[in-house]
C-alpha positions in Angstrom: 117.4 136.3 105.5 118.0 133.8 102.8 117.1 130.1 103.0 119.7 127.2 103.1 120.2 126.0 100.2 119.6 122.3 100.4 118.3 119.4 98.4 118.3 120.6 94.9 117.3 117.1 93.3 114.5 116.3 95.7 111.6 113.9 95.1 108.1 113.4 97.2 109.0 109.8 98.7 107.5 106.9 97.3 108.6 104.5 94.4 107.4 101.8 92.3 107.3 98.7 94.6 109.5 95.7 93.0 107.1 92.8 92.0 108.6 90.5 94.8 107.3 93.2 97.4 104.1 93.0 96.1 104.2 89.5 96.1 105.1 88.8 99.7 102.7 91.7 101.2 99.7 89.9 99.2 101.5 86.5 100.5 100.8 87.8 104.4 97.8 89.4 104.2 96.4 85.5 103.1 98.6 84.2 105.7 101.2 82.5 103.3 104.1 84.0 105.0 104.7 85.4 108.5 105.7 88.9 109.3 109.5 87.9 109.6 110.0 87.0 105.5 107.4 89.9 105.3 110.1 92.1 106.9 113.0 90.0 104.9 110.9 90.9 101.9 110.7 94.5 102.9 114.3 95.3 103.8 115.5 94.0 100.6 113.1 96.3 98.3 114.0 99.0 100.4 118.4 97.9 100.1 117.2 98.5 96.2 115.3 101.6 96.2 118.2 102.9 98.4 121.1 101.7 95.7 118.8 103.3 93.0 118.8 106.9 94.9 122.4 106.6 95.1 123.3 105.5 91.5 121.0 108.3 89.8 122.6 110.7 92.6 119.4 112.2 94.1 119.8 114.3 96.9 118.1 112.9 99.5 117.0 109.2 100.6 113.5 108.0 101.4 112.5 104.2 101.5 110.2 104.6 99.2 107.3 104.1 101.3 107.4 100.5 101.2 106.3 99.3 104.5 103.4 100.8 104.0 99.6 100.4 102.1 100.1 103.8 100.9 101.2 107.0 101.3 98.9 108.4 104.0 98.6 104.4 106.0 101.2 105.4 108.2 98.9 106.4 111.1 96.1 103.9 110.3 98.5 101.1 110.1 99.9 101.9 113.9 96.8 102.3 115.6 93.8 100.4 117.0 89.8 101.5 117.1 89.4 101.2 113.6 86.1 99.3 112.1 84.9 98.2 108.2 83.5 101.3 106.6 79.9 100.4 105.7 79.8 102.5 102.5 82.0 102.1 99.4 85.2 102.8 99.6 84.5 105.0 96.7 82.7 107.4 98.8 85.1 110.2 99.5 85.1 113.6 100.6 87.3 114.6 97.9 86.5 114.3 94.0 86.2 111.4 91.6 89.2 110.1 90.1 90.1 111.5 86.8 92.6 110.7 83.4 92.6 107.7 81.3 93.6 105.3 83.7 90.6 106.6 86.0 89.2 102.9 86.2 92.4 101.7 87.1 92.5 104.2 90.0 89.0 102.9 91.1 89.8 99.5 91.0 92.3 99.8 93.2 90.9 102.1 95.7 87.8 99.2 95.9 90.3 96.5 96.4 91.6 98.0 99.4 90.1 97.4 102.9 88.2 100.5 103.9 88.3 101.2 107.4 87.4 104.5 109.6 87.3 105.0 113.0 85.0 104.0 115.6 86.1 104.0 119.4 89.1 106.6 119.8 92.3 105.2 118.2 94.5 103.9 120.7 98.3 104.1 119.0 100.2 100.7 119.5 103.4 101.6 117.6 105.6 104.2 116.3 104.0 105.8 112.4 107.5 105.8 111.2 110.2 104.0 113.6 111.1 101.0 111.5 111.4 103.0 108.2 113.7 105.7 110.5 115.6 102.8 112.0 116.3 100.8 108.4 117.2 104.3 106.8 119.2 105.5 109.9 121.7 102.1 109.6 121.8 101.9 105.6 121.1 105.3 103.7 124.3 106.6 102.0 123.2 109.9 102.5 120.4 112.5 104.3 117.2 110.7 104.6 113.8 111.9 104.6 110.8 110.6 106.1 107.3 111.4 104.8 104.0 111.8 107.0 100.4 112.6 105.7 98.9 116.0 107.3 96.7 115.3 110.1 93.0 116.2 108.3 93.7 114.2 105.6 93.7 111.4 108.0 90.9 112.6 109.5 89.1 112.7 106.1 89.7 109.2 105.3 89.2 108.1 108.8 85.7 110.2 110.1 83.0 108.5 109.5 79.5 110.0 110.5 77.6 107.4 112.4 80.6 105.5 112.7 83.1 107.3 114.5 82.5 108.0 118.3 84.3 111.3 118.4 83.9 114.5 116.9 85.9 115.1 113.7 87.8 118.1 116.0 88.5 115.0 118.6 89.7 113.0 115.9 91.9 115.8 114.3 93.5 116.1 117.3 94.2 112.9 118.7 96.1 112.3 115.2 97.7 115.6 115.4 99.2 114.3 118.5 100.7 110.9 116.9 102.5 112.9 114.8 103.3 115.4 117.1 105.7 112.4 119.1 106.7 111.0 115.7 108.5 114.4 115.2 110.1 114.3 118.9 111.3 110.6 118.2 112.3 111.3 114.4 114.4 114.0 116.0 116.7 111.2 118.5 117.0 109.3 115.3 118.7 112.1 113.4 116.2 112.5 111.0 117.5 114.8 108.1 113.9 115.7 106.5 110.7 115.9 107.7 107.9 116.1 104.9 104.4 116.5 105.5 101.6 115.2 102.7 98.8 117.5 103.3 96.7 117.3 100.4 93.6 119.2 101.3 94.3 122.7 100.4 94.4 121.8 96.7 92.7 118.8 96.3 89.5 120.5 98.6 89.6 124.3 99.1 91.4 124.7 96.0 89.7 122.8 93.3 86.6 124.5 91.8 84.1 121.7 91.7 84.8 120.3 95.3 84.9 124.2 96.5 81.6 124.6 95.7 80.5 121.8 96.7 82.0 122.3 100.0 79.5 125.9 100.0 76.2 123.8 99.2 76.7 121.3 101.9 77.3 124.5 104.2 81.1 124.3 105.0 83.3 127.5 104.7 86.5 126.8 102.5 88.2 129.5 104.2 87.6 128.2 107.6 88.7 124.2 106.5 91.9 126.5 104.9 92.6 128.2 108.2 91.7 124.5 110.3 94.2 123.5 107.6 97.1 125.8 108.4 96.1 125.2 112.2 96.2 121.9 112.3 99.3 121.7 110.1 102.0 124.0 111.7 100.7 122.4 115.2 102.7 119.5 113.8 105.3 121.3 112.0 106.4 123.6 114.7 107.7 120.8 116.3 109.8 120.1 113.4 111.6 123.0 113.5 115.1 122.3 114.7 118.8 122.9 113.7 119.6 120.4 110.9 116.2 119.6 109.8 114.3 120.4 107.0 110.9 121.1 106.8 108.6 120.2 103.8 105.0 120.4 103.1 103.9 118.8 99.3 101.0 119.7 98.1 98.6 117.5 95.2 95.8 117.0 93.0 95.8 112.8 93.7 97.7 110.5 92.7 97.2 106.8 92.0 97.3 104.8 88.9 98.9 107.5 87.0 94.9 109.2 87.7 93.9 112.4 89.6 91.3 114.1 91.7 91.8 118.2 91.8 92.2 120.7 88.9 92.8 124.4 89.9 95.4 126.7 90.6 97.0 127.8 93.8 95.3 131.0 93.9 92.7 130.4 96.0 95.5 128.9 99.0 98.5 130.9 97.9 98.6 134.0 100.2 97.0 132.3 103.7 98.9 128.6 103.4 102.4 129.9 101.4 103.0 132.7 104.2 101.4 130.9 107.6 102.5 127.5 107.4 106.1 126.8 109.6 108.2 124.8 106.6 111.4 125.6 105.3 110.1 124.1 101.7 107.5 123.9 99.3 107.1 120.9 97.1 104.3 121.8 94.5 102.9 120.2 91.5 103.5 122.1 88.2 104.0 119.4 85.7 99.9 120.3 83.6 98.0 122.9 82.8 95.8 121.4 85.8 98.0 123.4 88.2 97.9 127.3 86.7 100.6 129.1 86.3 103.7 129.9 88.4 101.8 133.3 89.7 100.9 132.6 93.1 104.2 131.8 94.0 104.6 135.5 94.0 103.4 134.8 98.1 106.3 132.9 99.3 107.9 134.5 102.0 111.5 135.2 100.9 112.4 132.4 103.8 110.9 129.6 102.0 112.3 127.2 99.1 109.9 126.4 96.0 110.4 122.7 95.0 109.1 122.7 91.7 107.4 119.5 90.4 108.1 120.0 86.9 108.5 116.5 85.8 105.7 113.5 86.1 105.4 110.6 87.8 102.4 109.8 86.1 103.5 109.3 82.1 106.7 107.3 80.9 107.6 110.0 78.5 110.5 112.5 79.6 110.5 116.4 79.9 112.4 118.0 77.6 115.5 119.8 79.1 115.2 122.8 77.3 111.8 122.7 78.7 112.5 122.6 82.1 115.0 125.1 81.9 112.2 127.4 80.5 109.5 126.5 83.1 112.4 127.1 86.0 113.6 130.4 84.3 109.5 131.7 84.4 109.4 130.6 88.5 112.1 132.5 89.0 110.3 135.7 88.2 108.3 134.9 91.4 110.8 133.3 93.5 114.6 133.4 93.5 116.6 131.0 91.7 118.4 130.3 94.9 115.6 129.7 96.7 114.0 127.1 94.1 114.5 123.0 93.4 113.1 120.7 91.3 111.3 116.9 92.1 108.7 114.8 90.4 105.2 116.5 90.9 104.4 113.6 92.9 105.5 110.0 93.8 105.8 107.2 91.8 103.8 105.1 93.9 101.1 106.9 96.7 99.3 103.5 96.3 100.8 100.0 96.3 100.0 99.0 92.7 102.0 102.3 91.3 101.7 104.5 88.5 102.0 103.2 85.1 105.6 103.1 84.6 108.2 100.8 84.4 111.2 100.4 86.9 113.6 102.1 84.1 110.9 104.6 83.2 111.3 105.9 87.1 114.8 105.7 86.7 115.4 108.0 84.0 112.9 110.2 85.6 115.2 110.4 88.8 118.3 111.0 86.7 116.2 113.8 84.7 115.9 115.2 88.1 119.5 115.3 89.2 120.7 116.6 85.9 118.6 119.3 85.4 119.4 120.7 88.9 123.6 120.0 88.2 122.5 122.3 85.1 120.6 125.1 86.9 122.3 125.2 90.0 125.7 123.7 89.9 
């Protein structure tokens, strides 16, 4: 059975955040504004990311992710039980930040309040239900709304000697959160659900944090099946008539730097045929990701989105390019069940990657045209 074919020009979800957002989030956090001009502030940023979706005719809306921190705050930002890390925020399970603007990527990562979990989180709001109400009432079109995979929450959140529960309790009490978020995103007429579940590249897939996954005595193909586990727990209740499903896939991505190097090879066969999504959206836009190969285990079911074009550097793809790059996919996957998108958003962080407003723009249109070219 052939997939639907939907959402040619697709990107992950977030954009560049206009200056005066920026502006009035630092404003409220030093108690210069209250919440309402925050939320004034807000709905106006998001007006504009909408109206620049539309103009570059992408096909599919998101807000941008612009009530939020960053693209995986969504659960830590409606919950309470959370307590001041006591190590660096530069401590991570995952690898260092890599790429020229590497410092950059540091700086901001230490600038931000690090938090984990200490009693069980007690939820005290909806992850996604003003973004789904705004988009619901204002976008011109299908709308998506973007969720980060449950143990990559977990992984920023866990804390050893911190953290009450066992990671497994932790896992699953987030699991559940955005279990409901998928029942309510359903009454809201959600379009597109899209899962950020960065773990199988940027952990079990990249070489250096594989093995040092091994020497610290944890399995990579165990976290890869607690992965898949864990994931289609919450996809499976995505699954309905009239919604997509998405799962996007990364190396990192903040100040235009990285974490993970490697190839889908050592993910491809397990993740690409187990997990319950309609789509793929994968990063193919360096050498960093390997080649097209492993697609090769994509159930004939599932769409590829190809992330051909960066959100990281200004400079633009060449068409010809892109044609080429889609053309070699296609030996793997069928050019009716492919798509294109930016490898990654323009903005997992608050501060953004280092491009301009009308460098994201012309990265949107580059988008839309090549798919008007390729499929029509």
């Amino acid at each position: 059975m052939a997939v639907a074919v939907r959402f040619r020009a697709d990107h992950v979800g977030s954009l560049l955040r206009p200056p005066e957002l920026l502006r009035a989030r630092e404003d409220h956090q030093a108690g210069r504004i209250d919440t309402d001009r925050l939320r004034a502030a807000e709905d106006a940023a998001v007006l504009q990311a909408l109206e620049l979706q539309r103009s570059v005719g992408i096909d599919v809306f998101t807000e941008g992710e612009y009530r939020r921190a960053g693209w995986s705050t969504a659960v830590r930002e409606s919950v309470e039980g959370l307590v001041p890390n006591p190590d660096p925020p530069t401590v991570t399970i995952l690898g260092q930040w890599q790429g020229p603007s590497a410092e950059l990527a540091n700086q901001s990562v230490t600038a931000m309040r690090s938090m984990v979990a200490g009693g069980p989180l007690r939820q005290v709001r909806r992850l996604a239900g003003d973004e789904a109400a705004f988009l619901k009432q204002h976008a011109p079109g299908p709308w998506k709304i973007t969720m980060p995979g449950p143990l990559s929450v977990a992984g920023q959140l866990y804390k050893p000697g911190v953290t009450q529960q066992s990671r497994e309790d932790l896992t699953a009490d987030i699991t559940a959160m955005l279990q409901r978020e998928v029942e309510a995103l359903h009454e809201d007429g959600c379009a597109y659900i899209q899962l950020d579940s960065l773990h199988y590249v940027e952990r079990v897939a990249d070489t250096t944090i594989r093995q040092r996954m091994i020497e610290t005595g944890e399995d990579p193909a165990a976290y890869l099946d607690d992965l898949i586990r864990a994931d289609n727990s919450v996809l499976r209740r995505a699954k309905a008539t009239r919604v997509t499903v998405g799962l996007h896939m990364c190396r990192g991505n903040n100040r235009s730097a990285w974490h993970a190097e490697g190839s889908y090879d050592p993910i491809a066969e397990k993740a690409f045929s187990q997990l319950d999504v309609d789509r793929f959206l994968l990063e193919f836009d360096t050498e960093r990701a390997g080649s097209f190969a492993p697609l090769r285990f994509v159930p004939p079911t599932k769409m590829v989105v190809l992330g051909l074009i960066s959100s990281k550097l200004p400079s633009l793809e060449p068409p010809d390019q892109l044609r080429r790059r889609i053309d070699e996919a296609a030996q793997y996957v069928p050019l009716e069940n492919l798509a294109i998108s930016p490898q990654c958003g323009f903005a997992s962080t608050a501060p953004g990657n280092l491009l301009t407003w009308d460098e994201m723009r012309r990265k949107l249109e580059l988008v839309v045209d090549t798919a008007r070219r390729v499929w029509g």
